[in-house]
VOTIZA-424401 format. One record per residue (C-alpha): z, y, x. Coordinates in Angstrom, 3 decimals, always signed. Layout:
! residues N
r c3->Z, c2->Y, c1->X
...
This chain:
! residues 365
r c3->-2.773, c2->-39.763, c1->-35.125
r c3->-0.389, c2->-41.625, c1->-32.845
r c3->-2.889, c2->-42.358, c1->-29.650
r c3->-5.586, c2->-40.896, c1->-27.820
r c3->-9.352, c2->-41.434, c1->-27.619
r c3->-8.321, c2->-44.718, c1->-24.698
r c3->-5.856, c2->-46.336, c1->-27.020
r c3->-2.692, c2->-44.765, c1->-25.305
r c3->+0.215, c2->-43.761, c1->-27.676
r c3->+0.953, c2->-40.670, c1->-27.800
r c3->+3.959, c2->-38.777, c1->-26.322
r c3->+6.362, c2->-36.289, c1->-28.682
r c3->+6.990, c2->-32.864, c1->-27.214
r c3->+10.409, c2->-33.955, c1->-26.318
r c3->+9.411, c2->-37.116, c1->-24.320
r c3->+6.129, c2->-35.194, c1->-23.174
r c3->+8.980, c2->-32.563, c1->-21.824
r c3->+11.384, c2->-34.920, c1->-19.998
r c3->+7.779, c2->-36.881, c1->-18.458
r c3->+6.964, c2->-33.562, c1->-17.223
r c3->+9.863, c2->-31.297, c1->-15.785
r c3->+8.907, c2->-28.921, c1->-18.910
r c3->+11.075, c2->-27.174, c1->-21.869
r c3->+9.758, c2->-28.116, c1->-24.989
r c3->+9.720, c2->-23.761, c1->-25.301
r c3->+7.923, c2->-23.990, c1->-22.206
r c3->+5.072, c2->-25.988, c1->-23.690
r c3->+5.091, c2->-24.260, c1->-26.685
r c3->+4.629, c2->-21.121, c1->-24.457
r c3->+1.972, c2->-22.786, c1->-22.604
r c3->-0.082, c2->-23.893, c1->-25.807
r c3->+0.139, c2->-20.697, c1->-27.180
r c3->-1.660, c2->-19.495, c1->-24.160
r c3->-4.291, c2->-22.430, c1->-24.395
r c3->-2.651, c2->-23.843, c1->-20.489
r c3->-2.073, c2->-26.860, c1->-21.950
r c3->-2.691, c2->-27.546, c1->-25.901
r c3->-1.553, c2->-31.036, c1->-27.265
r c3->-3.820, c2->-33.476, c1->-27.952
r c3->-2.688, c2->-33.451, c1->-31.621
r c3->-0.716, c2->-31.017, c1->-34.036
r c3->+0.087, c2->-32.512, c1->-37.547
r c3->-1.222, c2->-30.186, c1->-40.036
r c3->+1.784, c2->-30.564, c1->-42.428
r c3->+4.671, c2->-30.660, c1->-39.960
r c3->+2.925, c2->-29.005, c1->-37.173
r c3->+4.571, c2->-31.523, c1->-34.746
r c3->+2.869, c2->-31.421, c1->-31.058
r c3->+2.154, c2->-34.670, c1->-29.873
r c3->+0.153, c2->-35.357, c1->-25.728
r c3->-1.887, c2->-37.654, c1->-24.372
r c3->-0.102, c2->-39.414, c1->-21.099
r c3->-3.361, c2->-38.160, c1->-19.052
r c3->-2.018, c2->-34.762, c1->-19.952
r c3->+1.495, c2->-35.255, c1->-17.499
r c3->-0.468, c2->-34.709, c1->-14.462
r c3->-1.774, c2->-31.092, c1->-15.382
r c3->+1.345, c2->-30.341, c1->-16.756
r c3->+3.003, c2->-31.416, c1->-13.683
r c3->+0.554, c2->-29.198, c1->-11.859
r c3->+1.681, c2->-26.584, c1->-14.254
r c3->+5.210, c2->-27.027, c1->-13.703
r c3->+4.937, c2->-27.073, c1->-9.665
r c3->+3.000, c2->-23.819, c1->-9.959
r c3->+5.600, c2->-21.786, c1->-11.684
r c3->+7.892, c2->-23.489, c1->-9.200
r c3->+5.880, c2->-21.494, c1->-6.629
r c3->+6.087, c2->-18.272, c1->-8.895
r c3->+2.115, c2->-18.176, c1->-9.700
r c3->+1.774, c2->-16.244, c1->-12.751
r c3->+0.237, c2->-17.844, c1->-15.945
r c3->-3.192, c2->-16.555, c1->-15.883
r c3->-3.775, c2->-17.483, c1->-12.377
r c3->-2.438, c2->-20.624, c1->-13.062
r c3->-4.830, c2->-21.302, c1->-15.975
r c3->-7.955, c2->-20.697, c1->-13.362
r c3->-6.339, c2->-22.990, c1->-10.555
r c3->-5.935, c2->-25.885, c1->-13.314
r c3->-9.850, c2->-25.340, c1->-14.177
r c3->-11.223, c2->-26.422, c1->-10.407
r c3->-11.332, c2->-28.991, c1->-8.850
r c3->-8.719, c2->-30.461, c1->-6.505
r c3->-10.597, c2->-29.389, c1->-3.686
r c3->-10.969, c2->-25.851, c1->-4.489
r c3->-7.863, c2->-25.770, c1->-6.379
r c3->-5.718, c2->-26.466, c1->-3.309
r c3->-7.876, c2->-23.794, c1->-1.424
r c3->-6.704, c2->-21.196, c1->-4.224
r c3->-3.110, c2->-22.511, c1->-3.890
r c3->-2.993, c2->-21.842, c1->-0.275
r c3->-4.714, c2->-18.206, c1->-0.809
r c3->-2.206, c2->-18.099, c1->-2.951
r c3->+0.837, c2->-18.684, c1->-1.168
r c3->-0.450, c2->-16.932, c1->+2.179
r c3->-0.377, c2->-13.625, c1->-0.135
r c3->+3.098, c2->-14.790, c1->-1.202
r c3->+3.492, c2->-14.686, c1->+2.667
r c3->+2.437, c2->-11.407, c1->+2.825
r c3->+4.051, c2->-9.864, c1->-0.103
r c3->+7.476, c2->-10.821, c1->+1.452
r c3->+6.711, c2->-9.450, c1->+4.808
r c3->+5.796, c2->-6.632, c1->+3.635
r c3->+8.420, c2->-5.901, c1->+1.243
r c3->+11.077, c2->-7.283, c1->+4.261
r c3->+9.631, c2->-4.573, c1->+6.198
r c3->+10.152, c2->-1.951, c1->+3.483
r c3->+13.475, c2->-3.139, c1->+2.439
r c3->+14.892, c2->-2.793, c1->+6.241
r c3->+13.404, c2->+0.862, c1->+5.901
r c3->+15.304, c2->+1.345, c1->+3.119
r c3->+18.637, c2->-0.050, c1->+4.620
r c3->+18.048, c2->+2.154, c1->+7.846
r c3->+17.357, c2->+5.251, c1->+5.386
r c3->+20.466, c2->+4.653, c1->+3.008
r c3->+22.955, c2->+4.232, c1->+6.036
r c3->+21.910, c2->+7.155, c1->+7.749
r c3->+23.016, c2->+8.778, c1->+4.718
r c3->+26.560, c2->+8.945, c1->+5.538
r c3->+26.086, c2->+11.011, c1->+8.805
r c3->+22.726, c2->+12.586, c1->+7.777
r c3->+25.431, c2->+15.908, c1->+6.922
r c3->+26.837, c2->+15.701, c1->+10.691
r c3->+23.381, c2->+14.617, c1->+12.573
r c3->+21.413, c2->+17.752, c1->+10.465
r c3->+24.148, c2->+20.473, c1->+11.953
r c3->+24.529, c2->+18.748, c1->+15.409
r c3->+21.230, c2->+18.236, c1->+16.177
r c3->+18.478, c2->+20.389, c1->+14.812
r c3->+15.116, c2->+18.372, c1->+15.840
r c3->+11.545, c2->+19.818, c1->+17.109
r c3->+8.164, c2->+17.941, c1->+17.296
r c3->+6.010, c2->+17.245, c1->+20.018
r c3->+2.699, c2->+16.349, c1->+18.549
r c3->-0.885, c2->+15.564, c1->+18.889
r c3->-3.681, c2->+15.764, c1->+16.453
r c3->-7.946, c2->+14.571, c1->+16.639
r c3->-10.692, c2->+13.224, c1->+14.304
r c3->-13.539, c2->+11.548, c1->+15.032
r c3->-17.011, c2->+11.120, c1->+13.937
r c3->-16.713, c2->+6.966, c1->+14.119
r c3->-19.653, c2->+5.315, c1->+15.410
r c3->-21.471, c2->+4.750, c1->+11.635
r c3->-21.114, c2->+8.229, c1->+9.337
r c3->-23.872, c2->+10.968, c1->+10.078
r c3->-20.875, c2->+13.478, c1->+9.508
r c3->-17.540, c2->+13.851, c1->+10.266
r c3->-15.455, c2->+14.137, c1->+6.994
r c3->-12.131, c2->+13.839, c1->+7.913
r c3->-9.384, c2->+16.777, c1->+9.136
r c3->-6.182, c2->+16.597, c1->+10.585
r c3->-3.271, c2->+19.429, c1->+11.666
r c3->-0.415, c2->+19.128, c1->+13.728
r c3->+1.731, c2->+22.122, c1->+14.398
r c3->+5.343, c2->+22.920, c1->+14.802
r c3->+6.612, c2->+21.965, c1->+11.364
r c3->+3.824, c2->+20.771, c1->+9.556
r c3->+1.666, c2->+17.537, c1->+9.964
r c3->-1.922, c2->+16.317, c1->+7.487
r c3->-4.529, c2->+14.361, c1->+7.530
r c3->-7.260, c2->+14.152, c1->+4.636
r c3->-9.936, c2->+12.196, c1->+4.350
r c3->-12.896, c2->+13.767, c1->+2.017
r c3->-15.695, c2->+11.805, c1->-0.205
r c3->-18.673, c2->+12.404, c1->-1.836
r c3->-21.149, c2->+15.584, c1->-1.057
r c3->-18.561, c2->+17.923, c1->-0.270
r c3->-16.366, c2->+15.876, c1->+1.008
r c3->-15.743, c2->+17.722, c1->+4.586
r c3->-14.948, c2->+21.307, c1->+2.699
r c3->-12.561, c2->+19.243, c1->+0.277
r c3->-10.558, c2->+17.759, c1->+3.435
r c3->-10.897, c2->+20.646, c1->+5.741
r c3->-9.556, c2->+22.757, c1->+2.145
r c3->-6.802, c2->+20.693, c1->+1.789
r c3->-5.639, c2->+20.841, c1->+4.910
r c3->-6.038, c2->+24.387, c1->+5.578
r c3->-4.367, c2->+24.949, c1->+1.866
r c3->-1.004, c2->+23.551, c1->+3.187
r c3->-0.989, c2->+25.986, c1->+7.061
r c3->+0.680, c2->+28.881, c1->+5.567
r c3->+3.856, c2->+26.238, c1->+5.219
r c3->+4.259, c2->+26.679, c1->+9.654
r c3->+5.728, c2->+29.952, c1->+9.156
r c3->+7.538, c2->+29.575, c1->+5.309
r c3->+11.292, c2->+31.150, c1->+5.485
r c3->+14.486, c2->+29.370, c1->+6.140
r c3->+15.952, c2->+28.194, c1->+3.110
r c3->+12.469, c2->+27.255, c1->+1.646
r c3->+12.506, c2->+23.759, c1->-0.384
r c3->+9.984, c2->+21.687, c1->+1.505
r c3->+9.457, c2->+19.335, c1->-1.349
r c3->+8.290, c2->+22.127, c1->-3.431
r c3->+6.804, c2->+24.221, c1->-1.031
r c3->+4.239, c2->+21.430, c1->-0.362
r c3->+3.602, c2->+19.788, c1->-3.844
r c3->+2.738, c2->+23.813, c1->-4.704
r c3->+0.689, c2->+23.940, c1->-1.593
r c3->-1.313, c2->+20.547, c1->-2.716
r c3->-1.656, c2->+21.395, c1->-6.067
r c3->-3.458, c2->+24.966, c1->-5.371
r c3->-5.907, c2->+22.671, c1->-2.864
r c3->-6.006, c2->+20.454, c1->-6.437
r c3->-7.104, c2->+23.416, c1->-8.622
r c3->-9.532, c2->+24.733, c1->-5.977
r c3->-11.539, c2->+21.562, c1->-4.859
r c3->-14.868, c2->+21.985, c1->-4.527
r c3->-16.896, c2->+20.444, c1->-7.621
r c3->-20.376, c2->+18.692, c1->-6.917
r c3->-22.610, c2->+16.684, c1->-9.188
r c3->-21.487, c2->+13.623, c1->-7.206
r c3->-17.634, c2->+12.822, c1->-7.280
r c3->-16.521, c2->+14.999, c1->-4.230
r c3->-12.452, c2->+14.970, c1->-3.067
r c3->-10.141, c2->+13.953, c1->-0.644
r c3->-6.451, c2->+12.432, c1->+0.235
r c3->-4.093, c2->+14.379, c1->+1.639
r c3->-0.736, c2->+12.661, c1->+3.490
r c3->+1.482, c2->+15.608, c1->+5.062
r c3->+4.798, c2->+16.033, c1->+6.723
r c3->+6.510, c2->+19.177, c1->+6.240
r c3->+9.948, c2->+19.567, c1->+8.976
r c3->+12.655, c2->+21.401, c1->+7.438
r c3->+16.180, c2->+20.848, c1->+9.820
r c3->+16.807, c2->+17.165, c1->+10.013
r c3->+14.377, c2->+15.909, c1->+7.302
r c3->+11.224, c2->+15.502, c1->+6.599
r c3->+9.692, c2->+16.261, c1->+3.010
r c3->+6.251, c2->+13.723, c1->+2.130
r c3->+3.587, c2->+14.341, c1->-0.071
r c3->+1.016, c2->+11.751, c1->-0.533
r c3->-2.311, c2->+11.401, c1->-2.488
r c3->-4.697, c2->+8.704, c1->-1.828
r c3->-5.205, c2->+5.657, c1->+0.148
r c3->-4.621, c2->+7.881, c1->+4.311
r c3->-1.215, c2->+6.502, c1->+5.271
r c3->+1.995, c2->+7.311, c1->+7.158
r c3->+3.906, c2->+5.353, c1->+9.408
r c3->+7.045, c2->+6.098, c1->+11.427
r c3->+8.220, c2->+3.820, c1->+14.715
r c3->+11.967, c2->+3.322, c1->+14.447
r c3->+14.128, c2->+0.915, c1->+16.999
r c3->+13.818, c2->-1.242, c1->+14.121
r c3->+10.363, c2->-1.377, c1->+14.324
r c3->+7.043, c2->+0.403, c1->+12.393
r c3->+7.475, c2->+1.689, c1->+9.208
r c3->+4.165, c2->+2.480, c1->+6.334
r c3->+6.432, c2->+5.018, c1->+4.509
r c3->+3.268, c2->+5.776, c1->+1.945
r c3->+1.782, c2->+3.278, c1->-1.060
r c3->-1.959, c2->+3.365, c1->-1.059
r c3->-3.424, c2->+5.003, c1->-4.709
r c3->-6.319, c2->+2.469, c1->-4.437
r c3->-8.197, c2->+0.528, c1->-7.144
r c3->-7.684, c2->-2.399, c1->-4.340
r c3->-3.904, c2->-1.688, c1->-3.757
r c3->-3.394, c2->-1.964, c1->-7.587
r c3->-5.186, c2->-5.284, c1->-7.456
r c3->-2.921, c2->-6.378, c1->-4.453
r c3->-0.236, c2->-5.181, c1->-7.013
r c3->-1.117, c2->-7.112, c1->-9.710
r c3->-1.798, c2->-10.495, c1->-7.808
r c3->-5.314, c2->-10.117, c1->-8.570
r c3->-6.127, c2->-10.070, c1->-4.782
r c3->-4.544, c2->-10.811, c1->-1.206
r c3->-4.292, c2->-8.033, c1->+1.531
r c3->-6.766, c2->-10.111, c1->+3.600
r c3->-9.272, c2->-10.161, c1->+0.858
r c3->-8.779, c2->-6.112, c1->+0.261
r c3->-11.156, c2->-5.082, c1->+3.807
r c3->-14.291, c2->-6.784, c1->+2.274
r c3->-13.882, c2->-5.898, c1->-1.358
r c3->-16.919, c2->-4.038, c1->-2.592
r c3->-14.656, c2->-1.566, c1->-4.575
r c3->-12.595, c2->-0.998, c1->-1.299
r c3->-13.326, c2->+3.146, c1->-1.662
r c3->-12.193, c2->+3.460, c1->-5.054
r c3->-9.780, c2->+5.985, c1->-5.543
r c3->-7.441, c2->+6.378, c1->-8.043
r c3->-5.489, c2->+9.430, c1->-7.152
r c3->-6.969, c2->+12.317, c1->-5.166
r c3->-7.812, c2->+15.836, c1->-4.634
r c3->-10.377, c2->+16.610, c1->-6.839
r c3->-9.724, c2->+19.329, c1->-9.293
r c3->-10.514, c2->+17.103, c1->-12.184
r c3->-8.203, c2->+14.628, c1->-13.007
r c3->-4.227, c2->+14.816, c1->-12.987
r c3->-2.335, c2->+16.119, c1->-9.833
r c3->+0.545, c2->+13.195, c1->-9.535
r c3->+0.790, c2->+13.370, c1->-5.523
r c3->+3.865, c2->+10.798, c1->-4.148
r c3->+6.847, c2->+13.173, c1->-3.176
r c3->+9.693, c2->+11.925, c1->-0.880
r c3->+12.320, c2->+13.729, c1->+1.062
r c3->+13.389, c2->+11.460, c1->+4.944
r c3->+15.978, c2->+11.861, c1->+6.664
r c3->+14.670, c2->+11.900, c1->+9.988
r c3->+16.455, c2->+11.187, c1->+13.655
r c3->+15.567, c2->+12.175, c1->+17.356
r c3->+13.609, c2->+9.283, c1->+19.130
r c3->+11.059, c2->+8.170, c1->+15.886
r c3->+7.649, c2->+8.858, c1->+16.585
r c3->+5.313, c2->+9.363, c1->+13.383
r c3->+1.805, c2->+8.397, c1->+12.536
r c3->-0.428, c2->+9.890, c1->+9.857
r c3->-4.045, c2->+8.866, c1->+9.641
r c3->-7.161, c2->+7.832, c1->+7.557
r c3->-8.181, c2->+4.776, c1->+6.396
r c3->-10.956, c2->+4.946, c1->+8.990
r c3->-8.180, c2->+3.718, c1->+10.813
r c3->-6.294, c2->+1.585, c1->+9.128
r c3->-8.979, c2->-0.267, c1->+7.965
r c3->-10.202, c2->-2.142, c1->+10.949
r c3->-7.187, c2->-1.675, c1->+13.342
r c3->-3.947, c2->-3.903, c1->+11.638
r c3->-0.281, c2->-2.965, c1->+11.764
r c3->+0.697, c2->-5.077, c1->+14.442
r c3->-1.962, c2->-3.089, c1->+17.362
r c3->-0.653, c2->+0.354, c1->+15.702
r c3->+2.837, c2->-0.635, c1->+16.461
r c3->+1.682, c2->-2.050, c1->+19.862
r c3->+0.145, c2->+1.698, c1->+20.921
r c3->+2.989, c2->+4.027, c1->+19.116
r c3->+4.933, c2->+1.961, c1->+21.154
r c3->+3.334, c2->+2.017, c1->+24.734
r c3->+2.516, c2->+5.609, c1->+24.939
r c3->+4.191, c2->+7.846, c1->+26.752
r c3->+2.812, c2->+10.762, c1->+24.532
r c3->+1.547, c2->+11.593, c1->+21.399
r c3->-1.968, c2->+12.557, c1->+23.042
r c3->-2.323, c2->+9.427, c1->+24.470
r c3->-1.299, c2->+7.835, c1->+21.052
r c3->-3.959, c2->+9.612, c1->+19.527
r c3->-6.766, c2->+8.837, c1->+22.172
r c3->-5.665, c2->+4.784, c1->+22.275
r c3->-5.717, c2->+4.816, c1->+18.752
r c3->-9.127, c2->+6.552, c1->+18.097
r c3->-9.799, c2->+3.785, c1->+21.256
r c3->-9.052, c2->+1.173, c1->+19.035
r c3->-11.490, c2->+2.011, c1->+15.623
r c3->-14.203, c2->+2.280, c1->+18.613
r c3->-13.401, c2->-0.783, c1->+20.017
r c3->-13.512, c2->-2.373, c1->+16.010
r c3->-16.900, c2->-0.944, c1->+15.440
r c3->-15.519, c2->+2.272, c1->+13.471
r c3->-17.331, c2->+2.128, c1->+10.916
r c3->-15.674, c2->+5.140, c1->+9.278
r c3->-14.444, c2->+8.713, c1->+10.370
r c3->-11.358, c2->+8.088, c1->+12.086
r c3->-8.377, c2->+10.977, c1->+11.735
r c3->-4.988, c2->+10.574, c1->+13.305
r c3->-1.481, c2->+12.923, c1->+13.800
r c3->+0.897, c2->+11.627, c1->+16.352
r c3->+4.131, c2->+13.431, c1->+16.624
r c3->+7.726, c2->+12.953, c1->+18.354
r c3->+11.252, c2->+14.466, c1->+16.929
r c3->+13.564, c2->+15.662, c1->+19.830
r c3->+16.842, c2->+17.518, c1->+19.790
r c3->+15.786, c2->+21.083, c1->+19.605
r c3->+17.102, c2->+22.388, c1->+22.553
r c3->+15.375, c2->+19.496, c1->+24.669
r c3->+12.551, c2->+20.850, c1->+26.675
r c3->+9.629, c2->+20.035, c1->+24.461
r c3->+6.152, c2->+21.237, c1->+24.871
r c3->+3.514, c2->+21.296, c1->+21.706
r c3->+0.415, c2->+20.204, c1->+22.419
């Protein structure tokens, strides 16, 4: 079979190739996949030959990998139509967009964290830092109950955000699991001191016939650094000169999805699976909390807080208020402002605290 069902001869993989701006491996790749099968394979030589209606798919093809879509999503996009095609190319790139802002933003936080390295020794003897802090949860304007809890205290900061039936004891548990660490001795590993803390919450959460838990995000002062333990999809944030910071990865089945390219961060706030969990305080499955050990540096101001936050108030206003405050209680209060003022939908629970040298004249709220 040399031409296709019109009459039109057909094209060898190599001519096919150079037509298309595609490796003959490339298309042999793509067949395998069933992106773009040949119109004809010889049964005795196996030799691919395409139709020339085939070049402008495959140049789709080739212009898509150009852009860095992966295969699969490529192999929907080439089933629409041009209309809705180009509307899934240009949800495409805007989480492209998005991907590289927010790994710019992460990748200056990691450039401001691995040069303060080199004086973190000198800063952590010179100047020994305290907190000045703030802490409140609210109801929201939607929940019948309030199951969110928060601490802030001299060394040690938490939020936790419970589900299910129990959900209130799990977060006000967790957090209450991790006070003792305010008065631990000098010397104590932080790191350790918390993950212990968290996993004895873990072991103890209260069990329901429902699926009852809660995240936990805390910040435990030791010196100059601050240790981080993280379960969950509550979130911290610190405010640099640079700018704001998320210094946690949400453990979310729509996170993972954002991972994967499955789904754009604009597209996360209205997924129906938005909730889903899948790490947590819950007694049941694994205890694999984030651990993470900051140098920290008079001057940042840090945010921890629950998704009843985060997920109607965007980066951009958090930044605005951590910025324009003159305290963390008015942080708090503008911020619990702002989830009122987007319908807050959800509990709302927020920490707010300031390092300063510790001999400044600092009073705890």
């Amino acid at each position: 079979m040399n031409h296709d069902a019109d009459g039109a001869e057909l094209l060898t993989i190599g001519a096919f190739a150079r037509a298309s701006r595609l490796s003959p491996k490339a298309l042999r790749l793509y067949d395998e996949l069933r992106l773009l099968p040949p119109a004809h394979v010889d049964p005795v030589n196996g030799y691919r030959r395409y139709a020339p209606a085939q070049l402008e798919r495959a140049r789709l093809v080739a212009w898509l990998r150009r852009l860095g879509m992966p295969l699969t999503r490529i192999r929907e996009v080439c089933e629409l139509t041009p209309d809705t095609a180009a509307e899934a190319v240009a949800a495409y790139w805007a989480q492209v967009e998005a991907d590289t802002a927010a790994r710019r933003d992460l990748a200056a936080f990691l450039v401001d964290q691995l040069q303060r390295k080199d004086t973190a020794p000198m800063t952590a003897s010179a100047t020994p830092l305290t907190m000045r802090y703030a802490a409140r949860t609210d109801r929201g304007l939607v929940r019948p109950a309030n199951q969110d809890a928060a601490h802030a205290g001299p060394r040690l900061l938490a939020v936790a955000d419970g589900y299910g039936p129990e959900g209130g004891r799990a977060a006000a548990a967790a957090v209450s699991a991790l006070q003792h660490l305010e008065d631990a001795p000098a010397g104590t590993d932080p790191l350790s001191a918390l993950e212990e803390a968290a996993r004895r919450a873990h072991r103890a959460a209260p069990t329901a016939d429902e699926a009852t838990g809660s995240t936990l995000t805390a910040l435990l002062r030791a010196g100059s650094q601050l240790a981080l333990l993280h379960l969950g999809d509550s979130r911290a944030y610190v405010l640099r000169d640079s700018g704001l910071f998320r210094i946690t990865h949400d453990h979310s089945l729509v996170q993972s999805l954002i991972d994967e390219g499955r789904l754009t961060p604009e597209e996360a706030p209205s997924h129906p699976q938005r909730a889903q969990l899948l790490r947590s305080l819950d007694g049941g499955s694994p205890f694999t909390p984030d651990l993470q050990l900051l140098d920290a540096r008079p001057g940042e101001r840090y945010l921890l807080c629950t998704d009843g936050l985060t997920g109607v108030v965007p980066p951009e206003s958090l930044q605005d208020v951590l910025t324009a405050a003159e305290t963390p209680e008015q942080a708090v209060a503008d911020l619990i402002a702002l989830a009122h003022a987007a319908g807050a939908p959800d509990n709302v629970a927020c920490v707010v605290a300031d390092l300063h040298p510790a001999d400044a004249e600092v009073l705890a709220a």
